[in-house]
C-alpha positions in Angstrom: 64.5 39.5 112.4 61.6 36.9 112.3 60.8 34.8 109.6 58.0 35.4 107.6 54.6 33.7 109.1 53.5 30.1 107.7 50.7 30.2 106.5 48.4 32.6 107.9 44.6 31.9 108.4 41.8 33.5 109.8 40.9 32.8 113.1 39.0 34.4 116.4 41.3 35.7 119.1 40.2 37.0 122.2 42.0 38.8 125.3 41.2 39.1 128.2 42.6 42.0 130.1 42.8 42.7 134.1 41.3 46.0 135.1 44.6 48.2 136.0 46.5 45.1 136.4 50.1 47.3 136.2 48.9 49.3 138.6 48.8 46.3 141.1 51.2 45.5 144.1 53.6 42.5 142.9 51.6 40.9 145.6 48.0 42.0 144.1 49.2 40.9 140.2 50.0 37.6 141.6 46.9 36.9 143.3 44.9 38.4 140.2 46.7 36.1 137.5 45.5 32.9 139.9 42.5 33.8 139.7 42.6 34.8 136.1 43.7 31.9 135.5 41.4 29.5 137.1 38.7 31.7 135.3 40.4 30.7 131.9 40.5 27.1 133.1 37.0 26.6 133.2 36.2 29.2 130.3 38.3 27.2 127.7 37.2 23.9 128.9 34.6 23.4 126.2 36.8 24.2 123.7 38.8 20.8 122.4 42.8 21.2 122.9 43.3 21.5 119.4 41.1 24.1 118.4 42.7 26.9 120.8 46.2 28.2 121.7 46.1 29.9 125.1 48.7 32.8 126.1 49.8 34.8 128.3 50.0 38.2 127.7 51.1 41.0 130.2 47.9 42.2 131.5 46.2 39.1 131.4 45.4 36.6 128.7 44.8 35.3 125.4 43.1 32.8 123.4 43.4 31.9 119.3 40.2 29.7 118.9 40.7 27.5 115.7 36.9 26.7 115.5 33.6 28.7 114.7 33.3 31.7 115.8 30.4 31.1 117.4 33.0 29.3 119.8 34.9 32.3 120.6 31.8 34.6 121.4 31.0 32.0 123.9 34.4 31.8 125.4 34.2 35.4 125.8 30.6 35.4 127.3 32.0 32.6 129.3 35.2 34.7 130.7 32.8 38.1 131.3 30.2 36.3 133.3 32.7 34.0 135.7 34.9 37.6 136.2 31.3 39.4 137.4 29.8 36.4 138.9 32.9 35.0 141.6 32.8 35.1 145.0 35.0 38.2 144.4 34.4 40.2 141.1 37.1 41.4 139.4 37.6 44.0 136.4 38.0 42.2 133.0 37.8 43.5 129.8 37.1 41.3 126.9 37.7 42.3 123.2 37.3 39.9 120.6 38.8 40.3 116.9 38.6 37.9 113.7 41.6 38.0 111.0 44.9 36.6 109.8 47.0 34.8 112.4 50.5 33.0 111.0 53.2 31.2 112.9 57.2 32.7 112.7 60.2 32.3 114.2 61.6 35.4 116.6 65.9 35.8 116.6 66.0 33.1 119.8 64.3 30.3 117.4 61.0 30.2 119.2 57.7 30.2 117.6 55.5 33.4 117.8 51.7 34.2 116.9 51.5 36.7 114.2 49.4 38.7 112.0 46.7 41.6 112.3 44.5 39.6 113.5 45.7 39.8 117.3 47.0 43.2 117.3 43.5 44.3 116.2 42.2 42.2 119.5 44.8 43.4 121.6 43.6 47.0 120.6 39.7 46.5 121.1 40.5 44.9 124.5 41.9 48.1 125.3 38.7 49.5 124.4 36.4 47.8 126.3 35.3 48.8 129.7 35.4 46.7 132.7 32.8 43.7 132.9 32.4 44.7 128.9 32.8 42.5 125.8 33.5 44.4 122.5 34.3 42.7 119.4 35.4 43.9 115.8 33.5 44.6 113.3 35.2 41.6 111.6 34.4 39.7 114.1 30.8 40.5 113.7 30.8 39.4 110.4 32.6 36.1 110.8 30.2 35.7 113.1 27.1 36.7 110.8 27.9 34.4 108.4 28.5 31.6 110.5 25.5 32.0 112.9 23.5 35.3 112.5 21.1 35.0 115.4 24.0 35.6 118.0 25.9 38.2 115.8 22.2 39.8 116.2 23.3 40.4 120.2 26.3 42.4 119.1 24.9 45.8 119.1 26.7 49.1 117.7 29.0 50.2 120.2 30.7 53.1 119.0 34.4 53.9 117.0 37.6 53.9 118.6 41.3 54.9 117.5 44.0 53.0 118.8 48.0 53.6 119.4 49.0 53.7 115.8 45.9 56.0 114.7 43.5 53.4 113.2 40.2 53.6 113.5 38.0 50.6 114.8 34.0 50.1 114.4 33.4 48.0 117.9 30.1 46.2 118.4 29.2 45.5 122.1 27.6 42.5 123.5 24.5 43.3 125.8 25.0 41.2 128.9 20.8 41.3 129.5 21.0 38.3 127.2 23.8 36.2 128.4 23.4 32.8 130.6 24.8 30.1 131.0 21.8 28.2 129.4 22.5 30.1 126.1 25.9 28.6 125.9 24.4 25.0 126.0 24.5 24.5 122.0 26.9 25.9 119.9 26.5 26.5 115.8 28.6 23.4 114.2 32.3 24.7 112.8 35.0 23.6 111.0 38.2 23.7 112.6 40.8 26.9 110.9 43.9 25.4 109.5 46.2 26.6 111.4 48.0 24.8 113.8 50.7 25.1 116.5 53.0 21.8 117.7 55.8 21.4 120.3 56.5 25.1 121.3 57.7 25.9 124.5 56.9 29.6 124.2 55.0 31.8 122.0 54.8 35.6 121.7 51.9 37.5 119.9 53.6 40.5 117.8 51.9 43.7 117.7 50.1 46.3 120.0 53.7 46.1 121.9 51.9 42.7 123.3 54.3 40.0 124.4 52.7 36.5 125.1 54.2 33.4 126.4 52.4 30.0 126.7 50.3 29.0 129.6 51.6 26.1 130.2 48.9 24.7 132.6 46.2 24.7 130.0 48.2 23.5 127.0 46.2 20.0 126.6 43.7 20.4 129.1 
C-alpha cells in the first residue's frame, strides 16, 4: 500500500492526450510520442524547471505546473496550437484541472503524484474533443482569481460524467482568440509549494492513469 501523500497543495495539471493513440500500430504510437514529445519540448520551455513536473502517461502526457495558473492555460494554448499548426496535424486533446496534488511512496519505494487534483484532469482530457482545450470549473476559478481577463476566454462548455459517475462542469477555451502574441506576457505568480527532488519515476494515481517521468525534459 502507498504512504499517505506529503503535503498536498494545489496546483494546475494538464494532460495532453493523443487522439486514438491505443488504437495505433506499435509503429504509429512510436512515431506519435516523438512528435508529442517535441511538441512538449517547446510548449514547457517557458515554464522554469522548478515550477513543473512533466510525465508520461499512457496516451500521451502530463504536466503539474507549480506556478500561476495563468501559466498552465498558456502551456495548454501552447500544446493545442503547435498539435493543429505542424507540418503534420495531429489529434490532441487538452484538459486542464486545478486541485490537491501530494507526493507518496508506491510498494516498489518510488515516488508517485497523488491527489484529486490529476484524476479530475485525467477525466476532463477524456472529455475534450480533438484540437479542444477544456478545463475545470476549478480551474476557471483559480484562474479568475489570479487573472480574470483570460478566465473570461473560458466559455461554458457543457457537463460531463466520468468513469466513477461524477459529474464535471467543463469550460472550453475558444481558439478564435488564441496566438502566439497573447502568450507574450504572463500574470506574475507565486510558485505552489510543492516540490519533487531526485525521483527516477513517478506514477500519477487515479483515472487508472500510470505516469512515469520524461526524462528528456526533467531540467530543461
Amino acid at each position: 500500500m502507498a504512504e499517505a501523500p506529503v503535503d498536498p497543495a494545489a496546483a494546475a495539471v494538464v494532460f495532453l492526450a493523443l487522439e486514438d493513440f491505443a488504437r495505433q500500430p506499435v509503429a504509429a504510437q512510436v512515431k506519435l510520442r516523438e512528435r508529442l514529445e517535441a511538441l512538449l519540448a517547446r510548449s514547457i520551455e517557458p515554464l522554469a524547471a522548478e515550477d513543473r513536473i512533466v510525465a508520461d502517461t499512457a496516451e500521451g502526457a502530463a504536466v503539474v505546473v507549480l506556478g500561476s495558473p495563468t501559466d498552465a492555460l498558456m502551456l495548454a494554448r501552447r500544446a493545442r496550437r503547435g498539435a493543429h499548426d505542424a507540418a503534420e496535424p495531429f489529434g490532441l486533446r487538452v484538459g486542464v484541472n486545478h486541485g490537491p496534488v501530494g507526493v507518496a511512496t508506491d510498494p516498489a519505494g518510488e515516488l508517485v503524484v497523488v491527489g484529486d487534483g490529476v484524476a479530475t484532469g485525467a477525466s476532463i482530457a477524456g472529455f475534450a474533443q480533438p484540437g479542444q482545450v477544456l478545463a475545470s470549473r476549478a480551474f476557471r476559478e483559480a484562474l479568475e482569481a489570479a487573472d480574470p481577463e483570460r478566465a473570461e476566454r473560458l466559455r461554458p462548455g457543457g457537463s460531463f460524467t466520468d468513469a466513477a459517475l461524477r459529474a464535471h462542469e467543463v469550460f472550453a477555451f475558444d481558439p478564435a482568440s488564441d496566438s502566439a502574441a497573447a502568450d507574450a506576457a504572463p500574470a506574475p505568480g507565486r510558485r505552489r509549494a510543492l516540490l519533487i527532488a531526485g525521483a527516477a519515476a513517478l506514477g500519477l494515481l487515479g483515472a487508472g492513469a500510470v505516469v512515469r517521468w520524461l526524462r528528456t525534459h526533467r531540467g530543461a
